[in-house]
Structures are given as structure tokens and as C-alpha cells.
N, CA, C and O of each residue as an XYZ file, in Angstrom:
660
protein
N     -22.593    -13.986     24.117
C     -23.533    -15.030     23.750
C     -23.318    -15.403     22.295
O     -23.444    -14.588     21.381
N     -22.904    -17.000     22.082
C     -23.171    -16.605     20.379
C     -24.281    -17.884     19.774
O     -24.677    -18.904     20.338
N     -24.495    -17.481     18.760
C     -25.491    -18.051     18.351
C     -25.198    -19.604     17.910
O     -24.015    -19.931     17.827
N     -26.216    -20.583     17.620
C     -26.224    -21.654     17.462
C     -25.502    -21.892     15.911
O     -26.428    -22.132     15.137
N     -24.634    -21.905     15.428
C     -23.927    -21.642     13.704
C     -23.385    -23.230     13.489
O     -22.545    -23.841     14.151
N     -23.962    -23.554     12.635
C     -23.126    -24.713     11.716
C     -22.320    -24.001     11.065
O     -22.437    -22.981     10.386
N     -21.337    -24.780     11.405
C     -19.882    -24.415     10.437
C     -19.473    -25.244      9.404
O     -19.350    -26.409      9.783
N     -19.172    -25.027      8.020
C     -19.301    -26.343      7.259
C     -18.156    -27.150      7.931
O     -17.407    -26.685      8.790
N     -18.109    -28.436      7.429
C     -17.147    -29.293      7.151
C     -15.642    -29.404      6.899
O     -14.879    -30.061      7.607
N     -15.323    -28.761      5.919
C     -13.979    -28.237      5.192
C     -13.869    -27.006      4.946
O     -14.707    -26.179      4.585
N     -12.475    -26.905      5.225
C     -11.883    -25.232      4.418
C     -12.386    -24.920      3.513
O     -12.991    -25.853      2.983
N     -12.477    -23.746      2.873
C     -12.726    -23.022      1.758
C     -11.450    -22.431      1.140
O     -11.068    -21.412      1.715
N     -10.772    -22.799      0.194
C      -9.845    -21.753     -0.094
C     -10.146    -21.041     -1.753
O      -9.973    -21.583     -2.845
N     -10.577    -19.851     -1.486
C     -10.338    -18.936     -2.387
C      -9.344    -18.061     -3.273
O      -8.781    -17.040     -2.881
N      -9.197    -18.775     -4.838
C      -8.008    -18.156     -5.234
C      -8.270    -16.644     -5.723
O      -9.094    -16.650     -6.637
N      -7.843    -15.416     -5.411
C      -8.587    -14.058     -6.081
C      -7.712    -14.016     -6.937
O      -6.519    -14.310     -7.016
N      -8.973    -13.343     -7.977
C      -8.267    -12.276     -9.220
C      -7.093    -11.607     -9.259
O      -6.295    -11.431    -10.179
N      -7.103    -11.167     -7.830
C      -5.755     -9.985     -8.293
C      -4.762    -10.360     -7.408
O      -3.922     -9.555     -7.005
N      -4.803    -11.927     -6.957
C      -2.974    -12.113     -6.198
C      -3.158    -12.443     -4.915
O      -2.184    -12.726     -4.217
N      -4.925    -12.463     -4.224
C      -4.698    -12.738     -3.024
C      -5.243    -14.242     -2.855
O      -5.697    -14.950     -3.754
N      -5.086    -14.581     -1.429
C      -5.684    -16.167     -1.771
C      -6.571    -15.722      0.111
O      -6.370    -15.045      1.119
N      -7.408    -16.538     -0.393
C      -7.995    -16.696      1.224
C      -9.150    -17.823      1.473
O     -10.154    -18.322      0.963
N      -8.351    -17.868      2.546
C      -8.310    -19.754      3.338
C      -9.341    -19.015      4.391
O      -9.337    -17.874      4.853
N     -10.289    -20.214      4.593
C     -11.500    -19.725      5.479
C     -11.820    -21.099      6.260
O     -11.828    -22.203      5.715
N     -12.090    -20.851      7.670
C     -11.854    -22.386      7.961
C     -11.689    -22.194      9.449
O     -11.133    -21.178      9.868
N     -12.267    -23.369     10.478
C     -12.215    -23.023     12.099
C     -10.448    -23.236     11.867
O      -9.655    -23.521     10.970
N     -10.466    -22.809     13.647
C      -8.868    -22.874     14.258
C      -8.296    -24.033     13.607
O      -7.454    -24.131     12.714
N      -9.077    -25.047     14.392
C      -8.370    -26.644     13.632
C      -7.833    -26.884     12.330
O      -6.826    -27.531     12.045
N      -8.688    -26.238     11.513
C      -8.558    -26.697     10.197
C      -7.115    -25.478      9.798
O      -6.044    -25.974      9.449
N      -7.199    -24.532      9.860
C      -6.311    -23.559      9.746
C      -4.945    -24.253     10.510
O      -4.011    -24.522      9.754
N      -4.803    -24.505     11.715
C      -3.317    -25.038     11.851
C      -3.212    -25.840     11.510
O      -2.223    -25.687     10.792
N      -3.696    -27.437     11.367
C      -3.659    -28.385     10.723
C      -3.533    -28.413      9.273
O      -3.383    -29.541      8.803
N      -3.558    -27.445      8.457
C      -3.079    -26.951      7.260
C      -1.733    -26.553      7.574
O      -0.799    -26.642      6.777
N      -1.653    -26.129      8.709
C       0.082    -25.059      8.528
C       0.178    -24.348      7.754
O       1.081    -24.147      6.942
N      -1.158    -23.684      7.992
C      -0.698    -21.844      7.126
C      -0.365    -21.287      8.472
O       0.741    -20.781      8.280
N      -0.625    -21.123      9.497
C      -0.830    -20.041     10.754
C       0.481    -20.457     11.500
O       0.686    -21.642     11.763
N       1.224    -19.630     11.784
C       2.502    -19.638     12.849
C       1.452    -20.646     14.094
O       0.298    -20.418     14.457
N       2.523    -21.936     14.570
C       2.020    -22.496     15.680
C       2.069    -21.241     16.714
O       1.248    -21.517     17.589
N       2.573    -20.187     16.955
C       2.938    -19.491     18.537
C       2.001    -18.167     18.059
O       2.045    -17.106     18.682
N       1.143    -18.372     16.866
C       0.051    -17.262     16.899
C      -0.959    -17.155     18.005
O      -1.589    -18.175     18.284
N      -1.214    -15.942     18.734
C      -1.875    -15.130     19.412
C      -3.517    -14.671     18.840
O      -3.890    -13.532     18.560
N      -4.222    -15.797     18.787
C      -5.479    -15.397     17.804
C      -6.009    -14.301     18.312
O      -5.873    -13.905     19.469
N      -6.636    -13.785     17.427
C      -7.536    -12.103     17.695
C      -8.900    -12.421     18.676
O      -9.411    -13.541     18.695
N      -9.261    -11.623     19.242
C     -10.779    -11.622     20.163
C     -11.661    -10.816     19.330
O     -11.451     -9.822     18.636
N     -12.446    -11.333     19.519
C     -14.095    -10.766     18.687
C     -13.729    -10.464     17.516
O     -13.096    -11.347     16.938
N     -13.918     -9.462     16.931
C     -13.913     -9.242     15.710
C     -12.775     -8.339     15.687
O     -12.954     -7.279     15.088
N     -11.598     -8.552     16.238
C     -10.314     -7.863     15.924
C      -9.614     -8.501     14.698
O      -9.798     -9.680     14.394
N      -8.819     -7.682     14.022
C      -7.698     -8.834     12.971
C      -6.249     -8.605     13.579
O      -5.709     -8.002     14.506
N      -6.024     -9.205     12.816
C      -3.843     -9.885     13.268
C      -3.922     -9.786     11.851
O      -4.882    -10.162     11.178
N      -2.639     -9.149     11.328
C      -1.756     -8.761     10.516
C      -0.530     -9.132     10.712
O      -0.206     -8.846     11.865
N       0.342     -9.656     10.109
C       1.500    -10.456      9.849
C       2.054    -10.968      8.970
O       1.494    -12.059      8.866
N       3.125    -10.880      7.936
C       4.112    -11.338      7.219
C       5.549    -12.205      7.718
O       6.130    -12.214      8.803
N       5.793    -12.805      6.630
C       6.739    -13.916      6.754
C       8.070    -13.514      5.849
O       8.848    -14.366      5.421
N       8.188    -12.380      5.668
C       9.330    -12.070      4.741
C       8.351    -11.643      3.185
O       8.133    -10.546      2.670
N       7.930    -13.039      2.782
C       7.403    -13.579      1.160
C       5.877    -12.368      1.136
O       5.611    -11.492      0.313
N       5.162    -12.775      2.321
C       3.518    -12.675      2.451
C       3.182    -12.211      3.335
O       3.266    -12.693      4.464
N       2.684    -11.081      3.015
C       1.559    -11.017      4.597
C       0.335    -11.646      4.778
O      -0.101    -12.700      4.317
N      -0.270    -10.610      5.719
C      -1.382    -12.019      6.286
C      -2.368    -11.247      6.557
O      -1.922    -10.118      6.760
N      -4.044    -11.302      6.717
C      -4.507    -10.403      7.836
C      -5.408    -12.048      8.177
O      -5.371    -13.029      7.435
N      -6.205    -11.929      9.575
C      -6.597    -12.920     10.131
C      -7.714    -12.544     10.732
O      -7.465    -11.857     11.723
N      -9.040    -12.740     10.510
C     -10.029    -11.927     11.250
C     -11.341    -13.319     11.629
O     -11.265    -14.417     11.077
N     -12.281    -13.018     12.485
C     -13.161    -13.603     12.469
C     -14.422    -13.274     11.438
O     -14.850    -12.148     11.185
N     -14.935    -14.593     10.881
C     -16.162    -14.020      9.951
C     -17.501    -14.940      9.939
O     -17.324    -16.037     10.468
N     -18.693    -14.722      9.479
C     -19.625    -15.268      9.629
C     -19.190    -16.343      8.765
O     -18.345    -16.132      7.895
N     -19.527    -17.080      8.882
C     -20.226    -18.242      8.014
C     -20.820    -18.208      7.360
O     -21.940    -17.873      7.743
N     -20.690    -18.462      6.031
C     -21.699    -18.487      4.974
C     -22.958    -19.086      5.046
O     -23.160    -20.295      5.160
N     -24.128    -17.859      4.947
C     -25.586    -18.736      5.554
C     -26.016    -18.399      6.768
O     -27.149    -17.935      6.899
N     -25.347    -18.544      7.629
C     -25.586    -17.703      8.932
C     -26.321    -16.250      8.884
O     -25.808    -15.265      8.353
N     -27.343    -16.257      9.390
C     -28.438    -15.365      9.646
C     -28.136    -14.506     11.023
O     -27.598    -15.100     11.957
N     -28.517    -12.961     11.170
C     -28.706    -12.726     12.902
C     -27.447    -11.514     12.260
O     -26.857    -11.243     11.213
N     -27.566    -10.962     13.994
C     -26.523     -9.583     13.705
C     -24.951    -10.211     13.867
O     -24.682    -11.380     14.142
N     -24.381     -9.556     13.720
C     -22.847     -9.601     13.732
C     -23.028     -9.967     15.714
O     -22.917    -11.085     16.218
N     -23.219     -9.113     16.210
C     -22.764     -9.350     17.687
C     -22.891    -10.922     17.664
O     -21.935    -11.495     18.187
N     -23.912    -11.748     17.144
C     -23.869    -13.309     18.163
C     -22.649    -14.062     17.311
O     -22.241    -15.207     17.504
N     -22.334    -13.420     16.643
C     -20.821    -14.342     15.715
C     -20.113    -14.408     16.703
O     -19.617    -15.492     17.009
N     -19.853    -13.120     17.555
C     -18.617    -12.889     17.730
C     -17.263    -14.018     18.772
O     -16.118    -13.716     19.110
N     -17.989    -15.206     18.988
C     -16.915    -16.259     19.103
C     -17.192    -17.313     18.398
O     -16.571    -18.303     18.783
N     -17.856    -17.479     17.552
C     -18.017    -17.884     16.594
C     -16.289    -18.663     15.929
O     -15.392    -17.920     15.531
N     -16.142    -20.265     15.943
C     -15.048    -20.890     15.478
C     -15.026    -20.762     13.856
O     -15.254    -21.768     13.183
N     -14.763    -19.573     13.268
C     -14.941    -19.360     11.864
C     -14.017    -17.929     11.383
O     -14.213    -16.756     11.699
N     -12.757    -18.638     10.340
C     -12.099    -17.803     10.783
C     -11.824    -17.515      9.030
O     -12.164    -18.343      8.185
N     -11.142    -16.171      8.685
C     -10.887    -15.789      7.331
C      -9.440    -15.224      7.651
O      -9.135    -14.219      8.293
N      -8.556    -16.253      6.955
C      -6.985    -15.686      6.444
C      -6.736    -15.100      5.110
O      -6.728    -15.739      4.058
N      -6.504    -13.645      5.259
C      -5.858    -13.327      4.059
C      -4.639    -13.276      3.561
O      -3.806    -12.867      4.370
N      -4.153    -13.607      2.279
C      -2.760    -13.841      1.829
C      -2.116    -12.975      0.673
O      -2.495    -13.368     -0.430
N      -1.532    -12.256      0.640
C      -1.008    -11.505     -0.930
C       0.391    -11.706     -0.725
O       0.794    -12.060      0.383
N       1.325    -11.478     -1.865
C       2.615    -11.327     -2.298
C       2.943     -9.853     -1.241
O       1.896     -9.209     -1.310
N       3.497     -9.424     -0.728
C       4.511     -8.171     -0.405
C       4.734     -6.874     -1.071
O       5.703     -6.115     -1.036
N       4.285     -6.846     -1.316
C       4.403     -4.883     -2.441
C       3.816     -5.178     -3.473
O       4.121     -4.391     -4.368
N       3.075     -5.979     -3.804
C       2.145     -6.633     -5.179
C       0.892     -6.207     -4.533
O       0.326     -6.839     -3.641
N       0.441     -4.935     -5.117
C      -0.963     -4.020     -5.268
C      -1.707     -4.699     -6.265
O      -1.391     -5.271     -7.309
N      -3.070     -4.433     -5.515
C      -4.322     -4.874     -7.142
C      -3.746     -4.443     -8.456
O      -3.896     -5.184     -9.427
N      -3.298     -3.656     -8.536
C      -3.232     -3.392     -9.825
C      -1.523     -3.520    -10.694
O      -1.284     -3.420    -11.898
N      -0.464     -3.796     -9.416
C       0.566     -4.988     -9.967
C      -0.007     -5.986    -10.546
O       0.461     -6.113    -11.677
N      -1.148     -7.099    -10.210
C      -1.393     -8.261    -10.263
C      -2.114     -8.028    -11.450
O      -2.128     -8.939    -12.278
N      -2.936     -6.593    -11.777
C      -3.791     -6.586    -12.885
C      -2.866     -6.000    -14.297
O      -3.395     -5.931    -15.407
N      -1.670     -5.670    -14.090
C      -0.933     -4.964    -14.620
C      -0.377     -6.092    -15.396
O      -0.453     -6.082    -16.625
N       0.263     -7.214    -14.654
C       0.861     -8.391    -14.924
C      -0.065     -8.926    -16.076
O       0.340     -9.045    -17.232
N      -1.544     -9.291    -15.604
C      -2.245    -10.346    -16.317
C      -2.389     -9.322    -17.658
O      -2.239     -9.882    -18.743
N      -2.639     -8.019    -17.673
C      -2.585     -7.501    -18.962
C      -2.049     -7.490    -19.836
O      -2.469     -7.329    -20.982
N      -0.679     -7.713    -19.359
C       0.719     -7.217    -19.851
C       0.771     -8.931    -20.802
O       1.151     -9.033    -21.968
N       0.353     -9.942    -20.046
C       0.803    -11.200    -20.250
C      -0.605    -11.456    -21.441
O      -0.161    -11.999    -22.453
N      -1.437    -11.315    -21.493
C      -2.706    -11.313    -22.442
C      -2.395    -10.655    -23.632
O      -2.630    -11.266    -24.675
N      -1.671     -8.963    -23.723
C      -1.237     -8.755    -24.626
C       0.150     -9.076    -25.347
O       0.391     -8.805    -26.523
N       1.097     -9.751    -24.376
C       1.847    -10.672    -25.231
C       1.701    -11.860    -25.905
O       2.544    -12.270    -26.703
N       0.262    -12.679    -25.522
C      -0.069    -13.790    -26.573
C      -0.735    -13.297    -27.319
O      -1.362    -14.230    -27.820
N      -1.076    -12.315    -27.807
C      -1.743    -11.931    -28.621
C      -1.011    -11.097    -29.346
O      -1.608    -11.033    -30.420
N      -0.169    -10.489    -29.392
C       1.269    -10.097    -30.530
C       2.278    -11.604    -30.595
O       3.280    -11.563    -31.310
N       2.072    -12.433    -30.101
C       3.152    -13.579    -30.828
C       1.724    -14.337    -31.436
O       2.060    -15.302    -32.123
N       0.229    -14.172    -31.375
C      -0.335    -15.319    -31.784
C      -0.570    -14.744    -33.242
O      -0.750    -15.459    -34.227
N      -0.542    -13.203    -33.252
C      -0.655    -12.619    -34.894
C       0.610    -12.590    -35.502
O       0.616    -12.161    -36.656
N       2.023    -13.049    -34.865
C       3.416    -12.851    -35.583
C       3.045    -13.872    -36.582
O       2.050    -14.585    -36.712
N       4.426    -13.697    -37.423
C       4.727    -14.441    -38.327
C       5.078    -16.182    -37.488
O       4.691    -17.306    -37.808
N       5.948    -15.709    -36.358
C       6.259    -17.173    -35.491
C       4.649    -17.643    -35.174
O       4.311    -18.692    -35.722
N       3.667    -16.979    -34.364
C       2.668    -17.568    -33.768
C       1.796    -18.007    -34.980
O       0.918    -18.855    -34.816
N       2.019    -17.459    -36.153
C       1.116    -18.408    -37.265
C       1.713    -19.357    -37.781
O       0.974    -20.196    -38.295
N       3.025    -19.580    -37.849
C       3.878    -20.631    -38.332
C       3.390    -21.542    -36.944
O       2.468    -22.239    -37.368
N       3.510    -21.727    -36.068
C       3.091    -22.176    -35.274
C       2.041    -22.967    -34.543
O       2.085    -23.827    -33.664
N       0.897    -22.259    -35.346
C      -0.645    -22.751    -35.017
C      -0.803    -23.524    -36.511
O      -1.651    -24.319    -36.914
N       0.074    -23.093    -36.983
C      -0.139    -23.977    -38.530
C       0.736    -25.376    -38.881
O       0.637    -26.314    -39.673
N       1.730    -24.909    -37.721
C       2.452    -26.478    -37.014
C       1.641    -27.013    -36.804
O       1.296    -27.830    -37.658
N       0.616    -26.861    -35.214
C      -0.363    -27.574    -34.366
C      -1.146    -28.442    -35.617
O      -0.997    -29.612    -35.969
N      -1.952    -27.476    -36.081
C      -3.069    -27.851    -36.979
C      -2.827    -28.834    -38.061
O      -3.765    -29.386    -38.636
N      -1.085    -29.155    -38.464
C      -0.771    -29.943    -39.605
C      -0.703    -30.912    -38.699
O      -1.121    -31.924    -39.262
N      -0.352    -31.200    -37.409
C       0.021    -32.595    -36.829
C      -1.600    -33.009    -36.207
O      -1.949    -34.175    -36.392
N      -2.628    -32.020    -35.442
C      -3.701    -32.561    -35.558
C      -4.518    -33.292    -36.794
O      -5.200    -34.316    -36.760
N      -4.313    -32.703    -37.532
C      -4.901    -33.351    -38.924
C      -4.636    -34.475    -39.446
O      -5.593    -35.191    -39.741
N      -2.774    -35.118    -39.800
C      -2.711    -35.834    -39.292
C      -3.147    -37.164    -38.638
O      -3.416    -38.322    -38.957
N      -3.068    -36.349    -37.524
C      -3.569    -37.558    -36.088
C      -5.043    -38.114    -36.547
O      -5.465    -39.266    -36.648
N      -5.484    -37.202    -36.717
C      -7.034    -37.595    -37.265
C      -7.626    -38.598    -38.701
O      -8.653    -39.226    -38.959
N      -6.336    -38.315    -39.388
C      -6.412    -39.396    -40.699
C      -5.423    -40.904    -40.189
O      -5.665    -42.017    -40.657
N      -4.469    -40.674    -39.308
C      -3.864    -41.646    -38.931
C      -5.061    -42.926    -38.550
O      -5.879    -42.928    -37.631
N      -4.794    -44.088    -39.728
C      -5.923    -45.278    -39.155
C      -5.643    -45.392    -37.518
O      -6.212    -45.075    -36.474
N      -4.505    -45.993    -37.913
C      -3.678    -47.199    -36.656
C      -4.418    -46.259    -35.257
O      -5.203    -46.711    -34.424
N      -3.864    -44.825    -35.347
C      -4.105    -44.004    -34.077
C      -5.322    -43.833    -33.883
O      -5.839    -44.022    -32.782
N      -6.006    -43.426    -34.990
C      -7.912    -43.585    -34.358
C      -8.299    -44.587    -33.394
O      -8.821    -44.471    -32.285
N      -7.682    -46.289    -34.508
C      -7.817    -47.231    -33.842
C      -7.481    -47.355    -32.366
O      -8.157    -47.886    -31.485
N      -6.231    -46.722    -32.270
C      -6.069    -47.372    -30.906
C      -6.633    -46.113    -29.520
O      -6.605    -46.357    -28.314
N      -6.959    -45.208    -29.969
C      -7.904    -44.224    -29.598
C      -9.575    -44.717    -28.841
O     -10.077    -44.551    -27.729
N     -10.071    -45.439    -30.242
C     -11.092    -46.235    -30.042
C     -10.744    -47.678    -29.157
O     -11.163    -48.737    -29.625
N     -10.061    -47.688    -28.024
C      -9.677    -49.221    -27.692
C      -9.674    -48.481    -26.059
O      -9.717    -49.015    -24.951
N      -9.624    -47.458    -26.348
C      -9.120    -46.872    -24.450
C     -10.632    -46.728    -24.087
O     -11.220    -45.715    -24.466
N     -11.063    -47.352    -23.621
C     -12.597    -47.053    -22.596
C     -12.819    -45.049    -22.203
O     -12.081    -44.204    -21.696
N     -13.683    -45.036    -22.554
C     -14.120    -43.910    -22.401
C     -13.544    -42.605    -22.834
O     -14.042    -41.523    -22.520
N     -12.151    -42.791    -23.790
C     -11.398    -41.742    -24.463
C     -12.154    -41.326    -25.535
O     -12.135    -40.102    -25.670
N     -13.024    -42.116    -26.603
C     -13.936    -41.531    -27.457
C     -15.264    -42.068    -27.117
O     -15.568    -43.179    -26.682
N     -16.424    -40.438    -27.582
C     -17.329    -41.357    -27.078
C     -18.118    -42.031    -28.515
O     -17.591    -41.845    -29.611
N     -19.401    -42.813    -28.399
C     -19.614    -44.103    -29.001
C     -20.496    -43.343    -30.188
O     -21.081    -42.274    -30.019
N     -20.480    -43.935    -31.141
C     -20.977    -43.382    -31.825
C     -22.938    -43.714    -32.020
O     -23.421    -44.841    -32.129
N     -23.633    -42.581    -32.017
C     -24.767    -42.588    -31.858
C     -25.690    -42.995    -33.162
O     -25.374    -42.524    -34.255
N     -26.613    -43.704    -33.072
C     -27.799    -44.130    -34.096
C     -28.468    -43.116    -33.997
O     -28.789    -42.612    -32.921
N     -28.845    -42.569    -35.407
C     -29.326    -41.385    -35.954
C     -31.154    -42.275    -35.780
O     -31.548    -43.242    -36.431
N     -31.882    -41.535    -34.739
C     -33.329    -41.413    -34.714
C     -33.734    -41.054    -35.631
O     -32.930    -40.523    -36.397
N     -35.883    -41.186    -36.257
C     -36.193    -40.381    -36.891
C     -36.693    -39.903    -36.321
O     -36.993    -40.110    -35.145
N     -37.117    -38.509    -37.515
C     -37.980    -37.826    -36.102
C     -39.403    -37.936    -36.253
O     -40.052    -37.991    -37.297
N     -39.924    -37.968    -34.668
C     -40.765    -37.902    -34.416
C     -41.446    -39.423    -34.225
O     -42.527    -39.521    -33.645
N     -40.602    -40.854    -34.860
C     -40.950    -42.217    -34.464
C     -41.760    -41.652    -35.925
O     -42.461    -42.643    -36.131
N     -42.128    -40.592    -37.161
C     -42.932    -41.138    -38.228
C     -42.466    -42.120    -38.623
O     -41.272    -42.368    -38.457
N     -43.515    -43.151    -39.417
C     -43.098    -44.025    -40.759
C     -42.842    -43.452    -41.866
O     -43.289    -42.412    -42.350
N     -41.915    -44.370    -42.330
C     -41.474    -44.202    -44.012
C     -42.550    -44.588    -45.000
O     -43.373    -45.480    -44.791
N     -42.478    -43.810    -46.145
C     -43.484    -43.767    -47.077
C     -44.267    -45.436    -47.533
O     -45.344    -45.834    -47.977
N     -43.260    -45.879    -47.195
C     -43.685    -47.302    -47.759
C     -44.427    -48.185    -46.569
O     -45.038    -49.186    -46.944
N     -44.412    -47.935    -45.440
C     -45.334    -48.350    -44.484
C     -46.661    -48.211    -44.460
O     -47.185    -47.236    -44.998
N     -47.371    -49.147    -43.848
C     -48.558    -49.203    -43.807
C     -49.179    -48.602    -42.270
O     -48.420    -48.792    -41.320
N     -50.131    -48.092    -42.052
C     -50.051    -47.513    -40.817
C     -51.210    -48.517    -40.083
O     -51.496    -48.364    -38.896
């Protein structure tokens, strides 16, 4: 028996933190993407399918719907499906290993001698740009590239001393 479930509209695809990606989404939407082998064998009830392509594996399971209320049993044919995706021998903590590794290399070239020569490049040509008439000007000509400059309120709507009230 399964329960009465709105299913949204569109896929969901989730990029994770540590390397995996997962696409959530009925049958339709899932092959009509062409992530899923056309000659896949979908899972029953709440079984998963596991599978790689050389690059990626896969796992493939049924899942509630986000919002969906009630026990797990009335899901269980439920057109709502969760693909998981990772790299091949890339563990959580390859993927966390990587982003560390890569965080602490901009941050030893951003304190080098190169990464301050560098940001002190940036900062001489922004500056620059910013005294350049012609370029302000034509800055100020592109619709909605700067915004407008605002009339300074007083506060509170008081009058000035010289008013009469």
C-alpha cells in the first residue's frame, strides 16, 4: 500500500563536501538525465543497486521525499529515488585531505614574497581603475553595473535651525 506523496517537480542534485554528488529524482527524471544505465534493473522496496562505470560508482536506493510524513513501510513504492555518486578509491578523507592540502597551499603562496608581490600587483591596477575618469565614466553608462548614487536624508525629517516650525 503506499501512501498518497507529492513528489516535487524537479531533481534535486546535491553537491557533497567530501566528493560525492547525489541526484534525487523519480525514474523519469533520473533516465532522462542519463545518469542511470538504460538496461538498469531498478531495486524493489527499499533494496539498493550498487554499480560503477570504470570512473564512479553508484549506489541507487529508494527514499522518502522530503516532507513526507508516516512510517517508512507506505514509501515503499513510492516513485522517489536517491543516486549516489563518488570518484573510485577517493575516501572521505582523500577528498578532505585534498581540500586541506589545497587551503594550505594558498595560504603559503598568499604570505610568500610572490603572493605579496602579487596582491600588490592586483591592488595597484584596482586603484588605478578607480581614479581612471574615462573608465568610471563608462562604468556609469552600463545600466545596472553601478548602483545610483543616494540623497543623504535628515534624520528624523527635523528642521534646520533657521526654520520656523
Amino acid at each position: 500500500m503506499s501512501a498518497p506523496v507529492v513528489t516535487p517537480a524537479e531533481m534535486t542534485i546535491c553537491l557533497g563536501k567530501y566528493g560525492m554528488t547525489e541526484f534525487q529524482g523519480t525514474r523519469a527524471m533520473l533516465e532522462g538525465e542519463g545518469i542511470v544505465p538504460a538496461n538498469l534493473k531498478w531495486p524493489q522496496g527499499y533494496d539498493d543497486l550498487r554499480w560503477d562505470d570504470g570512473k564512479f560508482e553508484y549506489c541507487m536506493t529508494r527514499e522518502r521525499p522530503e516532507g513526507a510524513k508516516g512510517p517508512r513501510k507506505l514509501f515503499v513504492d513510492v516513485d522517489w529515488w536517491c543516486l549516489r555518486q563518488q570518484v573510485i578509491g577517493e575516501s572521505f578523507f582523500d577528498v578532505e585531505l585534498k581540500r586541506k592540502k589545497r587551503e594550505l597551499d594558498e595560504y603559503v603562496y598568499h604570505n610568500s614574497a610572490k603572493g605579496i608581490a602579487d596582491s600588490n600587483r592586483r591592488y595597484a591596477v584596482y586603484a588605478a581603475a578607480c581614479s581612471d575618469e574615462k573608465f568610471q565614466t563608462f562604468k556609469a553608462s552600463i545600466p545596472g553595473f553601478t548602483q545610483p548614487k543616494r540623497e543623504r536624508r535628515s534624520k528624523g525629517g527635523r528642521q534646520s535651525q533657521g526654520e520656523a516650525a
